[in-house]
N, C-alpha and C positions, 0 to 999 in steps of 0.2 A: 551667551545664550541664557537665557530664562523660561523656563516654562511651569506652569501650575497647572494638574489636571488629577482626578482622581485614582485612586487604587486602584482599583476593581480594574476599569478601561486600562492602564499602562500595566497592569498585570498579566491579563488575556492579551494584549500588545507581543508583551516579551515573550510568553510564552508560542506564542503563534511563529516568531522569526526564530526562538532560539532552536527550532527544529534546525534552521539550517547551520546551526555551527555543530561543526563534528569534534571538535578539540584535537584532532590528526593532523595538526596544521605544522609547516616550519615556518610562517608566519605568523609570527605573534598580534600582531592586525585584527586577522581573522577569526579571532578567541572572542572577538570583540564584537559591541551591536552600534549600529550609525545611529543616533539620534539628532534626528533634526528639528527645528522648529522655524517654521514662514508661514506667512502668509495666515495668521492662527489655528496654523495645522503643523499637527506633531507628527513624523514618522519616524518609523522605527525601520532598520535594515539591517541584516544581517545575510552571509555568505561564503559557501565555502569554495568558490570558484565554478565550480559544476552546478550548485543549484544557488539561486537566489531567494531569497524572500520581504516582500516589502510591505509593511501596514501601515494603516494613516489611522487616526485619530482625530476627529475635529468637531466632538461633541465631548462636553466635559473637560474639555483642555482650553488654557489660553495661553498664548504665545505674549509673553511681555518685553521681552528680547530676543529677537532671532538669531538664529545661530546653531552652529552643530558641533558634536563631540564624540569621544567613540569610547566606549565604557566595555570592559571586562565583560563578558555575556553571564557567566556562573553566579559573577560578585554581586555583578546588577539584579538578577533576578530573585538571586535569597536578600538582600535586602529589601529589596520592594514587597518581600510573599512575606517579614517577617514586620514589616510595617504596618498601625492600625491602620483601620480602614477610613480614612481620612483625605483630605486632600492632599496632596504633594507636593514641595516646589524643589524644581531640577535647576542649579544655576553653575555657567563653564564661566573661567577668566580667559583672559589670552594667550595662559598656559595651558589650557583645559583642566585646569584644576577643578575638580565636578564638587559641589556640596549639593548634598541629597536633605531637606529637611520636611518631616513630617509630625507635627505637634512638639511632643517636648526632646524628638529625638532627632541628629544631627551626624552621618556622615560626609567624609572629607574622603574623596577617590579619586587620583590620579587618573584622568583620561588619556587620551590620543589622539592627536594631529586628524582629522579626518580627511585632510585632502590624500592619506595615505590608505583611506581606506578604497578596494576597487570599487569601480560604479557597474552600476549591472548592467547586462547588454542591454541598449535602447530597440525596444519592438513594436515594430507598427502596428496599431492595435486596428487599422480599418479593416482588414479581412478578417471577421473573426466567428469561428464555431458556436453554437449555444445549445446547451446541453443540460437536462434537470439536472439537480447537485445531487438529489437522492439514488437517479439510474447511474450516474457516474461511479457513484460513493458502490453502490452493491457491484458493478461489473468490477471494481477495483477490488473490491473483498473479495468476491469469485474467479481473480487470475492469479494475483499478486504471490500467494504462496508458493506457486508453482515455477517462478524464477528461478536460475541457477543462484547456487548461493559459490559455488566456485566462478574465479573471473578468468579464470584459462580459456573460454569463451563466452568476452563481454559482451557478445552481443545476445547471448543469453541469460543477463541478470537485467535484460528489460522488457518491456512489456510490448508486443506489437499494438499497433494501433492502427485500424484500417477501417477506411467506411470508403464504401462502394455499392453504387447503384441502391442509394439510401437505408444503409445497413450498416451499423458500427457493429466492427468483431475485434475483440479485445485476448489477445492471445498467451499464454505463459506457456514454457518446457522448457525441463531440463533434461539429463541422458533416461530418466526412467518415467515421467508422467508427463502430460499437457493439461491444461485449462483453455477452452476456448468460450466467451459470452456474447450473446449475439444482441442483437436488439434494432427493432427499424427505430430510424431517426430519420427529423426533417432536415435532412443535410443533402443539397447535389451536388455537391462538387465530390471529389474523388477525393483520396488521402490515404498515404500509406508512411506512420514512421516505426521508429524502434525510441518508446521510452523508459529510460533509465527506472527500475524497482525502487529504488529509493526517494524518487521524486515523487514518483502515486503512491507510495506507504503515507510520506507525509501529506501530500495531497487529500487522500483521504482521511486523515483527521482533520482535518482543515473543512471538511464539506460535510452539509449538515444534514437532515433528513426527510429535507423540504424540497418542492417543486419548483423552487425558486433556482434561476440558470447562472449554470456556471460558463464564462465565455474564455473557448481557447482558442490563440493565434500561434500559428505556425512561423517559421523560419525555414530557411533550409537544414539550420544549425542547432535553431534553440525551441520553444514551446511554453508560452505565456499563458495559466492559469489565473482567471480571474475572478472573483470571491468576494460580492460585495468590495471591501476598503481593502483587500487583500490581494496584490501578485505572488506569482510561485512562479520565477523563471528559472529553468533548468535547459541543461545541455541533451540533444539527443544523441542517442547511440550509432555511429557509426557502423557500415557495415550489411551485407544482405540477410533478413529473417530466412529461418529455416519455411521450405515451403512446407508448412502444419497438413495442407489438405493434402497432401501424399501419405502423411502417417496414417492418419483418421481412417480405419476398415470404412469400404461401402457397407460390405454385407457381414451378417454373423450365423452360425450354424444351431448356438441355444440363446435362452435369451431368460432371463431371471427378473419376476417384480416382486418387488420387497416393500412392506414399510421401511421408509428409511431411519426413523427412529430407533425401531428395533436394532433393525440390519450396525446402526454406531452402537448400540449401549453393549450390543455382543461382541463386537469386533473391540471396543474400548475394554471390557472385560477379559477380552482372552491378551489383548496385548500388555497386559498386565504381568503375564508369567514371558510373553514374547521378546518385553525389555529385559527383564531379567535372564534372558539367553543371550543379550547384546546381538539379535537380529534379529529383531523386530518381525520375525517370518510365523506368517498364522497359516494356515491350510483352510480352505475351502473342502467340503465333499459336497454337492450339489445332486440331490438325490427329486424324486416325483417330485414332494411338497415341501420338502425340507432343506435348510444348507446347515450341514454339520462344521460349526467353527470350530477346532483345535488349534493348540498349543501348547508345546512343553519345553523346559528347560530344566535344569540340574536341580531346578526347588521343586518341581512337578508338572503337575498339566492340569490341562483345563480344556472342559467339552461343551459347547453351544449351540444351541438350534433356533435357526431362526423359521417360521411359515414361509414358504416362498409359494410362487407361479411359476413352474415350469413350461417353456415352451423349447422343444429339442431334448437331447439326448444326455444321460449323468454325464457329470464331467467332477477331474477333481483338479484343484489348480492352488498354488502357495503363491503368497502375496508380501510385501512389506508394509503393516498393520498400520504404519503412523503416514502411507499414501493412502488409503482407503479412510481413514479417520478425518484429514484433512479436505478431503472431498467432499463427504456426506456432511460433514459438519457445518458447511456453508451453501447445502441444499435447502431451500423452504420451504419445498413440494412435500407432500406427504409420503406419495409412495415413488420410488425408485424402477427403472431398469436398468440390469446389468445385460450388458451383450457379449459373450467369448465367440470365439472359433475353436479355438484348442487352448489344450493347459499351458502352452511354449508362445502364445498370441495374444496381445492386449486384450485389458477387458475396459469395453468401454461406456462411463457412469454416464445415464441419463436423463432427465425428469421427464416426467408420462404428459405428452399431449403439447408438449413442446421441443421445439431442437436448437431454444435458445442459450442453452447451456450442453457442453460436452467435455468430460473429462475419461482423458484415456490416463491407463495403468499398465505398465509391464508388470507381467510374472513374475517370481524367482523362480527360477530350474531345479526341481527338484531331483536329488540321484536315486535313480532307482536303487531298490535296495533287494 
């Protein structure tokens, strides 16, 4: 194999696949990126059995020898980031003996056999979803936190994914919060999966913040993201979603509107002394027009007031600081509604004038004292 093609392009290349190596591998293979060249097109692949990712190159590249080889993912990419910005030439023998040469500078790397590297599942790409890359990219920033980060229930470190009766609703929870985002799409067919948190993490760095469509195909098994010269094939999550619409209160007995700027810079402020109690636990008092933020630990305490709109009756209720932070922080709306029932009952985060976004919060139990 031979190929010559610029920096910059096999830069953003490697950098795009090497999301999918995890270095958790007993395969020393999988440490590694496939680089191919036919047909005067370079790609790049890399994989760590659960997720794929594939890019092509075929502007600024020339193939003068075809052929592939499989390069160390770490070694390949600091050398190419530490290379002038120049052209490059990539050239494998029959051993894959890789020489990397850019101007007056000259690596010698030990490749790999590529026919040892796996192939990614083959996905029929005719039935396939289309979707803007920018409402994908936001609904993926407005779930994705809310993932278990514990795998004792896998099929809570993925994202649901459900469009029905032309409605995408994109779901996250774990044992104390949900995210749900809603959004009508021109989609009829019907869909329900569970995908893997770690494939829309990278997913969304990968998608840009343009109106330009993202196209996905289904599998029974798998879930093809398509991105311009980019795939993202990953495995779906086996297993039944929890049914979300049972958690989610119909109704609520007060109901609180906030700026939501405020309502973070004070909650971010009082969880300040809340970490340093290692539980993150702030107190609400929700008075007419006011909600008094506290919190204290062994360095002190700290008192906040934010303006509110009361609609119902005071209530007072304690929270875990860094779920209310994570919520509000990925709101864009100006002003907020909080909705309780009681201090022992979710509160659930809104934005005003729409119900395309809902984020519910458990309480902490507070002891009486």
């Amino acid at each position: 194999m031979k190929i010559v093609c610029s920096k910059n392009f096999l830069l953003n290349s490697i950098s795009t696949v090497q999301k999918a190596v995890t270095g958790k591998t007993t395969l020393p293979i999988l440490d590694g990126i496939l680089i191919s060249g036919k047909d005067n097109q370079v790609s790049l692949t890399a994989t760590d059995l659960d997720m794929g990712i594939e890019t092509k190159m075929s502007s600024d590249v020339e193939v003068v020898e075809e052929g592939s080889v499989v390069i160390n993912s770490r070694l390949f990419g600091e050398i190419i980031r530490k290379l002038p910005d120049i052209t490059i030439t990539i050239e494998s023998d029959n051993t894959y003996n890789t020489i990397i040469t850019c101007g007056k500078s000259k690596f010698n790397v030990v490749g790999q056999d590529p026919k040892d590297y796996p192939e990614l599942p083959v996905i029929n790409e005719n039935a396939m979803y289309k979707i803007p890359q920018d409402l994908l990219k936001n609904m993926i920033r407005q779930t994705i936190f809310a993932t278990a980060q514990d795998e004792t229930r896998p099929i809570l470190t993925g994202v649901l994914f459900e469009v029905k009766d032309g409605v995408l609703s994109m779901v996250a929870l774990d044992a104390y919060r949900l995210a749900l985002r809603k959004s009508n799409v021109d989609l009829s067919s019907n869909i329900s999966v569970v995908i893997p948190g770690k494939t829309l993490n990278e997913v969304g760095k990968i998608l840009d913040s343009s109106n330009e469509e993202v196209e996905i195909t289904f599998t029974p098994n798998h879930i093809l993201f398509k991105v311009e010269n980019t795939r993202v094939i990953s495995r779906l999550l086996e297993g039944e979603f929890i049914n979300y619409r049972q958690i989610i209160p119909d109704e609520y007995k007060l109901r609180v509107k906030a700026n939501s700027k405020m309502l973070l810079d004070s909650i971010e402020r009082a969880s300040l002394l809340a970490k340093e109690g290692k539980t993150n636990l702030i107190k609400m008092n929700i008075t007419n027009n006011n909600m008094i933020i506290t919190s204290n630990s062994q360095f002190g305490n700290v008192h906040e007031e934010v303006p509110i709109v009361l609609e119902g009756n005071e209530l007072q209720i304690a929270f875990n600081s860094k779920y209310f932070i994570d919520a509000l922080k990925i709101i864009d709306e100006e002003e907020v509604y909080l909705e309780f029932s009681s201090s022992v009952s979710p509160c659930l985060v809104k934005t005003i004038g729409s119900e395309d976004y809902v984020y519910l919060i458990l309480p902490v139990r507070l002891i009486a004292s």
